[in-house]
N, C-alpha and C positions, 0 to 999 in steps of 0.2 A: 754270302752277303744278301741279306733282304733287298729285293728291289722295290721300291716306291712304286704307289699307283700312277697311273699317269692323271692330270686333271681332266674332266669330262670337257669334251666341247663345249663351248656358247659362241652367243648367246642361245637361249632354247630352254627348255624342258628341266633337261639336268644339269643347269646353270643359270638356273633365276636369279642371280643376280646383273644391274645394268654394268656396262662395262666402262668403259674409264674414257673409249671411244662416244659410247652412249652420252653420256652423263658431260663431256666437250662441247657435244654437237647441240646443247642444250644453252649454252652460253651464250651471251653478249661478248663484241669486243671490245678491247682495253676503252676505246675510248666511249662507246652505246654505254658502258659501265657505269666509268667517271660521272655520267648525269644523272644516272640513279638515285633516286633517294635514299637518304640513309634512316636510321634508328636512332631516334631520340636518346642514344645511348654513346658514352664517354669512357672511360679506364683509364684511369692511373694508377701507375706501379711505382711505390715507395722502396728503393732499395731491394729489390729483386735482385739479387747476385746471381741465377742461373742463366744462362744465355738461353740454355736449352727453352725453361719456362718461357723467355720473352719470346722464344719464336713460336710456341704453343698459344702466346699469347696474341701474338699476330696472326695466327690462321684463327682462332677463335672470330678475331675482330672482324675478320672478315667473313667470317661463316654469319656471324649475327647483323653484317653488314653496319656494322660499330661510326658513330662519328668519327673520333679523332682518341688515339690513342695517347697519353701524356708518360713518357718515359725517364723518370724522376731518381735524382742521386747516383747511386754505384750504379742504377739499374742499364743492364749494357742497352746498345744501340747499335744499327746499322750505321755507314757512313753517312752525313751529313750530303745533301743533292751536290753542292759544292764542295768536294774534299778539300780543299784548299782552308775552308773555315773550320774544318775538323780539328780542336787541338789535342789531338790523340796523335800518337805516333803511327805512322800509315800499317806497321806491322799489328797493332792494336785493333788499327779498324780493318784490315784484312782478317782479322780472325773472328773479328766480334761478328762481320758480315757472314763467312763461312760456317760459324756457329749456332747463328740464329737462324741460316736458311736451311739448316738440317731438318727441322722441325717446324719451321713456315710455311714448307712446303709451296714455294710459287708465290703466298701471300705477300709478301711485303710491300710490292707495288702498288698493291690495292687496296692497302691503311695507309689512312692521312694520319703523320706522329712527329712528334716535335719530344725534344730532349729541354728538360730543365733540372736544376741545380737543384731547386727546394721544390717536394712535393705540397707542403703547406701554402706556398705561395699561388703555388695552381690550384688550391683546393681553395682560399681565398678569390681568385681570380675567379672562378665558374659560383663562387655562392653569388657573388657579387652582380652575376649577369643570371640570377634564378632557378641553376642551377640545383636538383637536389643532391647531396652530396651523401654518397650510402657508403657506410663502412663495411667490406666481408671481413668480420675479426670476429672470434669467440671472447667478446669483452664483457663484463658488468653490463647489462640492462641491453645483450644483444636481443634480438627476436629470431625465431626460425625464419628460414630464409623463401617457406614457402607463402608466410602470412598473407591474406587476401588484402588489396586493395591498400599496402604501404608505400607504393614506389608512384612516384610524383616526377613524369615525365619534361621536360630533358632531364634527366639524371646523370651522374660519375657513380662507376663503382669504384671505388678506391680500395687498395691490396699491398701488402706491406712483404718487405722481407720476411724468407720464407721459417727462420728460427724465431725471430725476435716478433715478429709482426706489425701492425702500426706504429708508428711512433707514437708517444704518449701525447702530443701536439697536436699531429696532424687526427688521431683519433676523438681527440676534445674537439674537433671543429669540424666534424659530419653531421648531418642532421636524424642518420637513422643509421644502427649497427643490425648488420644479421650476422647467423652465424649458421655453418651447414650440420646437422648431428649426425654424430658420429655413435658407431653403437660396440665398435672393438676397444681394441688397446691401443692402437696410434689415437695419437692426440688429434691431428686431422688431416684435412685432404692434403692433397699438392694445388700449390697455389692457382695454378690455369687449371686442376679438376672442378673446384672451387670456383671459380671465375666463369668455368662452363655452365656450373650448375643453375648460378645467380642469373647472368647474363638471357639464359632461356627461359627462366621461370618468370624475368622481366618480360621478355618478348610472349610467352605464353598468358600473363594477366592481363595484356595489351593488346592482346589478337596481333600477334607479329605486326605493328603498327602501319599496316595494312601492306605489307611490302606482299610481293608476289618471291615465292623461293625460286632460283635459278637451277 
């Protein structure tokens, strides 16, 4: 039987990278957090059916230190603060919670998100209050998604179901589509790949809208 190397010590020399202690003791607590500023930045998810993605979705939101996340249609949910207003079956929301924190990793606490029936109607609600509302779809008259100088702060990225994609509705009522290019044979990304990409390239043509990174 091959035996495996053992991993080198760290931190040091021959383990440059920080350690997970490192990168802790760097933080704010929960609550020094909470009054943090955020990033002129919003997401809603139209019909996302993977749990997995919403929880990818939710440590994203957090890494870019995101407004408020809008979790729209089938798209799953953790339980509501009050489970009692939950009308999901507690079996439902025990798994939806265990599902998404696979891949949240720790975040969920740390995204402000509200569940709605119609994404249209949130996508309506945020133009209405100046909101720019950016579509990530490969549609008719999208633009790359690295174009300088298109994203008009506070913004929503809005992201649809991961086969079908925007609704043809809610994609008629954004003010700007990108799309990420793809250079293989899949058609395109995974929805939170995507979402990561947009999401930084925002923060990037904004000078991370002055936030300090933790």
């Amino acid at each position: 039987m091959t035996r495996s190397h053992p991993a080198p010590p760290h931190p040091g020399p021959a383990w440059p990278a920080r350690t997970t202690a490192e990168l802790l003791a760097g933080k704010p607590d929960p609550e020094a957090f909470s009054r943090l500023p955020r990033a002129p930045i919003s997401v809603v998810l139209d019909d996302v059916r993977s749990l997995a993605n919403v929880g990818l979705v939710f440590r994203l939101c957090d890494a870019v230190r995101a407004e408020r996340l809008y979790l729209c249609g089938i798209s799953g949910h953790p339980p509501y603060p009050t489970p009692e207003a939950d009308p999901r079956l507690r079996h439902v929301q025990d798994r939806a919670v265990r599902q998404i924190a696979k891949t949240a990793v720790m975040a969920i606490p740390f995204v402000p998100w509200e569940h709605h029936p119609s994404a249209l109607a949130v996508v309506h609600r945020l133009r209405a209050t100046g909101y720019q509302m950016v579509g990530v779809e490969q549609a008719h008259g999208s633009v790359p998604y690295t174009t300088a100088g298109i994203y008009r702060p506070p913004l929503c990225l809005v992201l649809g179901h991961e086969r079908a994609g925007l609704a043809p509705a809610t994609l008629a009522e954004v003010d700007l589509r990108v799309e990420v290019p793809v250079y293989g044979m899949a058609n395109s990304l995974n929805v939170a790949m995507a979402l990561a990409l947009v999401a930084y390239e925002v923060h990037r043509q904004h000078e991370g809208f002055g936030l300090a990174p933790l």
